[in-house]
C-alpha positions in Angstrom: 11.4 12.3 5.1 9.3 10.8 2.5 10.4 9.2 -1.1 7.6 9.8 -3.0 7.0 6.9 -5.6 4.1 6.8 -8.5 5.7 3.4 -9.4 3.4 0.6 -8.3 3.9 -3.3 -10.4 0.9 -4.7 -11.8 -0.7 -7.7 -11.2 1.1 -9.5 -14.6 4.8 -8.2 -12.8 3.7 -9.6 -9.4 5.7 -13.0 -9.4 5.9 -15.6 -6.1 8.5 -17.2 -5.8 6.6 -20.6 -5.7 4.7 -19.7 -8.9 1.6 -18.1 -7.1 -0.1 -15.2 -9.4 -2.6 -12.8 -8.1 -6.0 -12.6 -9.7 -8.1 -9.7 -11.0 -11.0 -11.6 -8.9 -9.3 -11.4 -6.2 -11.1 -9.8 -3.2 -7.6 -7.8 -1.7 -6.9 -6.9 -5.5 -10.5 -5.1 -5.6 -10.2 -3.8 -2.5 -7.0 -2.1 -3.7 -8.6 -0.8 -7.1 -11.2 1.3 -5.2 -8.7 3.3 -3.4 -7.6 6.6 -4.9 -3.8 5.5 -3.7 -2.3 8.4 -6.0 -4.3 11.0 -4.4 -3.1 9.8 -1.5 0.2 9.7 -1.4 0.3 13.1 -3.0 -1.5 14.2 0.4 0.9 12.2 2.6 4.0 12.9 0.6 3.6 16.8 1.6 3.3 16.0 5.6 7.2 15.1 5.3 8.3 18.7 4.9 12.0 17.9 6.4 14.9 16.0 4.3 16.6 14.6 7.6 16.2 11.6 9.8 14.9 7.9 8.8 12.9 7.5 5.6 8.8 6.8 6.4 6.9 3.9 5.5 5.2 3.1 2.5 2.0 4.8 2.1 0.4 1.6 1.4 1.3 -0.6 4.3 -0.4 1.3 7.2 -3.6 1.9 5.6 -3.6 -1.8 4.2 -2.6 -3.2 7.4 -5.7 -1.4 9.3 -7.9 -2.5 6.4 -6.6 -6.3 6.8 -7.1 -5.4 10.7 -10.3 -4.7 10.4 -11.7 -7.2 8.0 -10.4 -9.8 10.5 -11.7 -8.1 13.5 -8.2 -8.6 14.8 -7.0 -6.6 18.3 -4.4 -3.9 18.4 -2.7 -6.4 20.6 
């Protein structure tokens, strides 16, 4: 199961709690902006063709998390 979402904040709603503010400049906030994320998650929103069992992970956090991986160079360790 899948809950489809079209709801992502923007960079002005994105609020640390020690005061912290994302950037436009940023490099991660670029990275993000070149990503067709909508398209996407349309695509990976119709894989999850049953209603039962556990809800699956944000679109966003396995694709960023290899991105971050491989930027780094980090292992799969």
């Amino acid at each position: 199961m899948y809950k489809y979402s079209n709801v992502q904040i923007s960079l002005a709603d994105f609020k640390q709690p020690v005061g912290v503010s994302l950037k436009e400049s940023n490099c991660w906030v670029k990275k993000a902006q070149t990503i067709p994320w909508l398209e996407i998650e349309k695509r990976y929103a119709a894989l999850f063709t049953n209603r039962k069992g556990n809800v699956a992970k944000p679109l966003r956090l396995a694709p960023g998390a290899c991105i971050i991986q491989a930027e780094y160079g980090y292992t799969d360790e």
